[in-house]
LUMBAGU-313458 format. One line per field, with one value per atom (N, C-alpha, C): residue in one letter; atom name; x, y, z. Coordinates in nm, 4 decimals, always signed. Layout:
N
residu = (a_...)
atome = (CA_...)
east = (X_...)
north = (Y_...)
up = (Z_...)
***
This chain:
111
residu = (x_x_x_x_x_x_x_x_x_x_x_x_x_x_x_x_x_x_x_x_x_x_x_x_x_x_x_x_x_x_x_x_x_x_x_x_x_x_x_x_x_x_x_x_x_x_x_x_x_x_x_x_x_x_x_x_x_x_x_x_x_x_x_x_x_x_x_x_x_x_x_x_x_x_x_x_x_x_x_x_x_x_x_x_x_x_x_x_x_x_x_x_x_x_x_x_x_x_x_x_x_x_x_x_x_x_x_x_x_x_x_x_x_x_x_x_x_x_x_x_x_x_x_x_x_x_x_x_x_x_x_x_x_x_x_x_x_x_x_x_x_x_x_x_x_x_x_x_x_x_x_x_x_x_x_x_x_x_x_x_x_x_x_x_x_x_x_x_x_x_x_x_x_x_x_x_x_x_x_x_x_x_x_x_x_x_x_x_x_x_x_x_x_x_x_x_x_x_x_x_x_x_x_x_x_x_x_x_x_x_x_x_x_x_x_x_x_x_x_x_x_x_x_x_x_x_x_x_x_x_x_x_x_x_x_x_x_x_x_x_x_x_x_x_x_x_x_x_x_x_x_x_x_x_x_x_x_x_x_x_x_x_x_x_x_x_x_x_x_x_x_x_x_x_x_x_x_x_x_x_x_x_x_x_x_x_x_x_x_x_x_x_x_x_x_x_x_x_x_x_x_x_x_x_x_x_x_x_x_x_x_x_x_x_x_x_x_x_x_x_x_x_x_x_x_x_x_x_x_x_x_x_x)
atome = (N_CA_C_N_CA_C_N_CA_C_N_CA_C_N_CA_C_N_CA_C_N_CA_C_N_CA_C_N_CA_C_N_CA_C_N_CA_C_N_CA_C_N_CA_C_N_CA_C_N_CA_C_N_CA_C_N_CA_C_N_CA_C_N_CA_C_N_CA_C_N_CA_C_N_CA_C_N_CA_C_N_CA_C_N_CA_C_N_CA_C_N_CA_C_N_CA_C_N_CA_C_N_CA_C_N_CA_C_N_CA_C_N_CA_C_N_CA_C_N_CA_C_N_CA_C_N_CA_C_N_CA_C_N_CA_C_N_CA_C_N_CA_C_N_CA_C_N_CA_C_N_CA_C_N_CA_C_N_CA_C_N_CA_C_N_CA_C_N_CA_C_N_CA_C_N_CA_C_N_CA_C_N_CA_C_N_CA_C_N_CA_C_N_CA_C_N_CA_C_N_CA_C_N_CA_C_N_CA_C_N_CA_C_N_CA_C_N_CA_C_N_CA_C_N_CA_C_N_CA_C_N_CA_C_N_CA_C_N_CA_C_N_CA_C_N_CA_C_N_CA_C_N_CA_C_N_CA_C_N_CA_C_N_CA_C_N_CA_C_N_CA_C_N_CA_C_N_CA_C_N_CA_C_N_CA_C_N_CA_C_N_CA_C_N_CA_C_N_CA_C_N_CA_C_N_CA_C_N_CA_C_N_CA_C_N_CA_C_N_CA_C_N_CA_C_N_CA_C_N_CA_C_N_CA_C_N_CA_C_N_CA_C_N_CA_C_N_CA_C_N_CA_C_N_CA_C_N_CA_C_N_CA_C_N_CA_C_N_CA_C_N_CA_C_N_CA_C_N_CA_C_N_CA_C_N_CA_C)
east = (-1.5668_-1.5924_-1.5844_-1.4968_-1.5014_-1.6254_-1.6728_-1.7534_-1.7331_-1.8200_-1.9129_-1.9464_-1.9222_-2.0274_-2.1697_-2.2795_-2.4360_-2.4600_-2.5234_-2.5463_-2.6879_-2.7602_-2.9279_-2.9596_-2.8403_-2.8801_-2.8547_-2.7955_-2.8090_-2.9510_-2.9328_-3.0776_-3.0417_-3.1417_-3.1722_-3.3825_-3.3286_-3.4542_-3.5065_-3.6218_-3.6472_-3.6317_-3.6485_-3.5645_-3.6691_-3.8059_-3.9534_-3.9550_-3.8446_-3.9017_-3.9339_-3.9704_-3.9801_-3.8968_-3.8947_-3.7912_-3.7836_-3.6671_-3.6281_-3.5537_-3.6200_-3.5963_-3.5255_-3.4937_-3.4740_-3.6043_-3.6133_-3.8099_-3.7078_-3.6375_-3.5158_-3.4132_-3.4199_-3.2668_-3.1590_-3.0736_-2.9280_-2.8274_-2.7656_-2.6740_-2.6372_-2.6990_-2.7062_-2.5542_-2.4590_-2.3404_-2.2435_-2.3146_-2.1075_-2.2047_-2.1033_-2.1754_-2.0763_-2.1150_-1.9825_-2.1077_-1.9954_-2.0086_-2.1885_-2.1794_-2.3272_-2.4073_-2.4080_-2.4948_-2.4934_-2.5567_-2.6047_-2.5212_-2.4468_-2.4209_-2.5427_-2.4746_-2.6183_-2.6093_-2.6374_-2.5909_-2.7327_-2.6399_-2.7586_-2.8453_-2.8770_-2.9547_-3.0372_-3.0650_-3.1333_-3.2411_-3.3570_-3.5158_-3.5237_-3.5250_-3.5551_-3.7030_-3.7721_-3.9355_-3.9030_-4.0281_-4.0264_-4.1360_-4.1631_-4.2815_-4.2456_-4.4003_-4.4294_-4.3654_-4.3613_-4.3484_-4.4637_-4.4368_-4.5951_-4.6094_-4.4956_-4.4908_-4.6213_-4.6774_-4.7914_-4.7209_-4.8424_-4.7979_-4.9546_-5.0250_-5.0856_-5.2224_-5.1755_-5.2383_-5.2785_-5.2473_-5.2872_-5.1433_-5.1510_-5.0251_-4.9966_-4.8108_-4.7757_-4.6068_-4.5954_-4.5087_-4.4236_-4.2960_-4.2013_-4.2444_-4.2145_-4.2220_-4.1672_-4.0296_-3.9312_-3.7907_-3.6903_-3.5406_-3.4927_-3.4183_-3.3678_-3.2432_-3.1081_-2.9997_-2.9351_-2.7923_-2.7244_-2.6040_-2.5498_-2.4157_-2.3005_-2.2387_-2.1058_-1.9927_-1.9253_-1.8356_-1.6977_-1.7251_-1.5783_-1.4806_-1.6001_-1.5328_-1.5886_-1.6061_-1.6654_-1.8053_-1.7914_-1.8891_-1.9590_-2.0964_-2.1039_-2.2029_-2.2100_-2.3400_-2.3009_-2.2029_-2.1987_-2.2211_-2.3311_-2.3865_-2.3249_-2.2836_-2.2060_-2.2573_-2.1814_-2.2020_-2.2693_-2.3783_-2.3697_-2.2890_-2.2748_-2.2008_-2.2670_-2.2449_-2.3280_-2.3374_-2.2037_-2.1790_-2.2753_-2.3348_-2.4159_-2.4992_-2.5157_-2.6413_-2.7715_-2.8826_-3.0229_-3.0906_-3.2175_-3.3531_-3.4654_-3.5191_-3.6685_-3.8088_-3.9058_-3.9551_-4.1519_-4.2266_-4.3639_-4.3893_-4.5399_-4.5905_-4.5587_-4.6170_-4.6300_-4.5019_-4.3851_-4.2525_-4.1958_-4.2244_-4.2202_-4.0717_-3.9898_-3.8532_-3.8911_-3.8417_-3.8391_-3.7623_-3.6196_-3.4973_-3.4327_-3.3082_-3.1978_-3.2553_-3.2235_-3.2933_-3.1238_-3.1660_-3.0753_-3.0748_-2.8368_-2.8531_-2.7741_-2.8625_-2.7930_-2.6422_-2.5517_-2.4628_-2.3947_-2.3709_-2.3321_-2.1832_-2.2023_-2.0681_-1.9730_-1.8425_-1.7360_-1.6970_-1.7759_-1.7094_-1.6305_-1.6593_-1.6123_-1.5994_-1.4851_-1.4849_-1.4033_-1.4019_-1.4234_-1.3443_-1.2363_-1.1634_-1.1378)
north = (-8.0236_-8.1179_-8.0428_-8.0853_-7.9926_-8.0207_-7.9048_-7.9253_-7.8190_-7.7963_-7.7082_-7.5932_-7.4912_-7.3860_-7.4020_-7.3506_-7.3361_-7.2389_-7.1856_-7.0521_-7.0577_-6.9944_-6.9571_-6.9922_-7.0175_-7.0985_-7.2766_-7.3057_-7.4544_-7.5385_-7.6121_-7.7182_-7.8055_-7.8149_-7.8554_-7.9493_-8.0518_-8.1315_-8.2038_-8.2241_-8.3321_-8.4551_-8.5626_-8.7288_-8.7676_-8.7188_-8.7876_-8.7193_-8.5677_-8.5551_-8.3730_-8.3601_-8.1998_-8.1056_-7.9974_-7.8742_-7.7578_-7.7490_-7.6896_-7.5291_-7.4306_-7.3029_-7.2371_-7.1216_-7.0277_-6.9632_-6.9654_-6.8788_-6.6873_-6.6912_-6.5788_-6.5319_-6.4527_-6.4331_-6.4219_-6.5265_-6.5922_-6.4363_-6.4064_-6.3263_-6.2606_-6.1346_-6.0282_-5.9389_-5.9552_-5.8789_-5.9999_-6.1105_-6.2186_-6.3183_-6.2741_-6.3896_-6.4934_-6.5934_-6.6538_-6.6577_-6.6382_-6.6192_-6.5886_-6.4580_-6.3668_-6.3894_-6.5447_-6.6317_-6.5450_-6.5060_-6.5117_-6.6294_-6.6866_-6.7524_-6.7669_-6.8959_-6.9413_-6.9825_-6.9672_-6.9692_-7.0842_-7.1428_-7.1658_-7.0991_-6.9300_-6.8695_-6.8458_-6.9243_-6.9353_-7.0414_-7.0287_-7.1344_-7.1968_-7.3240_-7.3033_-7.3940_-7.3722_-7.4269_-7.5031_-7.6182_-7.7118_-7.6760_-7.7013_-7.7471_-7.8638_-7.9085_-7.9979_-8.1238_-8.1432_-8.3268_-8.3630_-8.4758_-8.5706_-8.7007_-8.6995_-8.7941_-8.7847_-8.9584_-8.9737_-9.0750_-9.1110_-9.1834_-9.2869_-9.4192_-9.4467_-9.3968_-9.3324_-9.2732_-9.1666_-9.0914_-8.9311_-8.8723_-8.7656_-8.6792_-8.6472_-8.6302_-8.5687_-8.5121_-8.4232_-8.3290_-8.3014_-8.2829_-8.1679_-8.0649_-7.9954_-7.8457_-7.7385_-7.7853_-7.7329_-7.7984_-7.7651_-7.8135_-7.7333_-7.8327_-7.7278_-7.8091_-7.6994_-7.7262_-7.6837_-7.8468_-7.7746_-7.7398_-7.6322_-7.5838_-7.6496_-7.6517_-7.7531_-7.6242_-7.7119_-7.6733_-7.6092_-7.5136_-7.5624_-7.3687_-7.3216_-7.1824_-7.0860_-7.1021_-7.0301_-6.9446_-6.7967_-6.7246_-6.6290_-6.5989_-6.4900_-6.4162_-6.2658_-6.2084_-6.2917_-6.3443_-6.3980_-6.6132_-6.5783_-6.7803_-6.8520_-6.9614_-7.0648_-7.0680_-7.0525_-7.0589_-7.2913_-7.2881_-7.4153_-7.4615_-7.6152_-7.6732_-7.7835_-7.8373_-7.9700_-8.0833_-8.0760_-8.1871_-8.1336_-8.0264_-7.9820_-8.1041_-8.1435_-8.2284_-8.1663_-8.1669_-8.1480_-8.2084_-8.1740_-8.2273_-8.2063_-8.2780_-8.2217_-8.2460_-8.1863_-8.2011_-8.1925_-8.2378_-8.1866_-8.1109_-8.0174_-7.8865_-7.9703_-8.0741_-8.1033_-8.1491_-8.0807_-8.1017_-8.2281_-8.3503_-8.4812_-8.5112_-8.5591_-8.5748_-8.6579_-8.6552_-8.7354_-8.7820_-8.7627_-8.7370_-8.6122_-8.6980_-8.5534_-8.4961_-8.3984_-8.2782_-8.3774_-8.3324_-8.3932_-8.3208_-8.2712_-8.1179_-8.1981_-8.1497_-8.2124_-8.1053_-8.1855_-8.1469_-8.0479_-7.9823_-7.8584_-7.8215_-7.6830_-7.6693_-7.6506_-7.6538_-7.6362_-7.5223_-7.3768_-7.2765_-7.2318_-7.2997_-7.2656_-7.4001_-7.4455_-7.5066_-7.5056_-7.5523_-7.4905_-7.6106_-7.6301_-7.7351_-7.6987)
up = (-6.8948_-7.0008_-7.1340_-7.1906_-7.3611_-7.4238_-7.5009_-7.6563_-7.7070_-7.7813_-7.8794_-7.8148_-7.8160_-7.8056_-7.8603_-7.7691_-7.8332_-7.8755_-7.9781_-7.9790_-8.0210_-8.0403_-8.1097_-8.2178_-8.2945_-8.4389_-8.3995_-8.3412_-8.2872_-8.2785_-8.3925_-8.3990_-8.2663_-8.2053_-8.0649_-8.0273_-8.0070_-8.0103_-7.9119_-7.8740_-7.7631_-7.8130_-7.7505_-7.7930_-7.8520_-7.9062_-7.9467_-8.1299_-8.1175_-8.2504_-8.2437_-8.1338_-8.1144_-8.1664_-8.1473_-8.1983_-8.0358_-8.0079_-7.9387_-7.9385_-7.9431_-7.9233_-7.8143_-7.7807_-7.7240_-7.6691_-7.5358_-7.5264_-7.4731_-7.4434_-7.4772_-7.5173_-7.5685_-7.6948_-7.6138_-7.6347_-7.5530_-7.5563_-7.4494_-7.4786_-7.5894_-7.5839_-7.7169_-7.7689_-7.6311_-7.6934_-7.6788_-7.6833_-7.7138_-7.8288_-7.9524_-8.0606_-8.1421_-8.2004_-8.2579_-8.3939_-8.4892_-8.6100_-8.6720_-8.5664_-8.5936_-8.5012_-8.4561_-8.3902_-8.1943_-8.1424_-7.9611_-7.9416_-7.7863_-7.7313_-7.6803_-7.6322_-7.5315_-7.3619_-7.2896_-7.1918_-7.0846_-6.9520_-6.8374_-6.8013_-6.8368_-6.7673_-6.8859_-6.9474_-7.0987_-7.1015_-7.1193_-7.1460_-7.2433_-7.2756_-7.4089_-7.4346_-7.5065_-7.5312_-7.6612_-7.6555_-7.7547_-7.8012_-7.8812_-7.9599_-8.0884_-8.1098_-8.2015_-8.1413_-8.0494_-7.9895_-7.9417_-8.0388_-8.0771_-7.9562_-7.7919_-7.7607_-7.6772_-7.6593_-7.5493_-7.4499_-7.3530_-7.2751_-7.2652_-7.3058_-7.3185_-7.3452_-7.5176_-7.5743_-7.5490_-7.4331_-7.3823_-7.4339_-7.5044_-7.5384_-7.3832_-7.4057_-7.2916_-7.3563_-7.4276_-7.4872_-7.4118_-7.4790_-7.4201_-7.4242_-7.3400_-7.3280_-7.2828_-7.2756_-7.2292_-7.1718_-7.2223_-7.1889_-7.0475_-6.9270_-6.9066_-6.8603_-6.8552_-6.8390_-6.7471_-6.6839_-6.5911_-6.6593_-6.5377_-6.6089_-6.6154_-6.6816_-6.7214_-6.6326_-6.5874_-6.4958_-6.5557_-6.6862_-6.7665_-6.7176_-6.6518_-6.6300_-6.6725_-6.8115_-6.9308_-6.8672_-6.8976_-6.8820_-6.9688_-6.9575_-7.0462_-6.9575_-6.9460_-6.8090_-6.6962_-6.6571_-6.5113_-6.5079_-6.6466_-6.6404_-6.7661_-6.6927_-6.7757_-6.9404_-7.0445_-7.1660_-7.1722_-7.2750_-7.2949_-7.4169_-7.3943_-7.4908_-7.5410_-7.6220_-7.7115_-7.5909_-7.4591_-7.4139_-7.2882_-7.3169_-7.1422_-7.1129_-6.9743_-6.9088_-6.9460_-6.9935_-7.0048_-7.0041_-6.9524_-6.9640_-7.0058_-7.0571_-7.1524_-7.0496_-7.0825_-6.9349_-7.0332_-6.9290_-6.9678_-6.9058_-6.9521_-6.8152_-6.7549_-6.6836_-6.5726_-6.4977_-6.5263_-6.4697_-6.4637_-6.5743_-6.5981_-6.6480_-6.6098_-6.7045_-6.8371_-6.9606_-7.0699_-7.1774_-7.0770_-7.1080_-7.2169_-7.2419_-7.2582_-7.4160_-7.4190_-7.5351_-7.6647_-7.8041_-7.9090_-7.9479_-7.9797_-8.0346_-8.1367_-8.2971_-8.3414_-8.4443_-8.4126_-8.4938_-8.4705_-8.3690_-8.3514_-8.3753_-8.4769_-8.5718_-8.4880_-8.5036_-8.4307_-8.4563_-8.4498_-8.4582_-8.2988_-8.2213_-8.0999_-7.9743_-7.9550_-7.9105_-7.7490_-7.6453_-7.5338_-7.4410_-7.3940_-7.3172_-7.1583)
***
């Protein structure tokens, strides 16, 4: 499936409003324009999602992603792309759908 390359500077969000990080620095020797790639074998943590579920907070707290089938490697695990499948999840391993990346530049694009 074509997209975007991800890399560590990629604004990345849960669907409530959260902010989505890296909880490890994405591939340190392949970068596009300065930026870490980012890869499947990569965590990434949310914070600041304000979502509840009848009135008890119940947050993202983590994205996680499958690998897109496009070939593309970096260390062995699939590089992600804007178009990757993900999921945003609570501790309590809750799905809360797909993480929102927004905008991701076209410095690298991947067919």
């Amino acid at each position: 499936m074509p997209g975007s390359l991800l890399d560590a500077d990629t604004v990345i969000g849960c669907p409530h409003g959260g902010r989505a990080a890296p909880a490890t620095t994405p591939s340190g020797g392949v970068r596009s324009a300065g930026a870490a790639v980012a890869t499947a074998a990569h965590s990434h943590v949310v914070t600041g999602c304000p979502h509840t579920v009848d009135g008890v907070p119940s947050p993202c707290v983590a994205v996680r992603w499958t690998a897109d089938g496009t070939g593309v490697t970096v260390d062995g695990a699939p590089v992600l792309l804007d178009t990757s499948a993900a999921q945003c999840f609570t501790a309590a391993f809750v799905p809360q759908g797909p993480p929102v990346v927004q905008a991701a530049q076209r410095k690298v694009t991947v067919r």
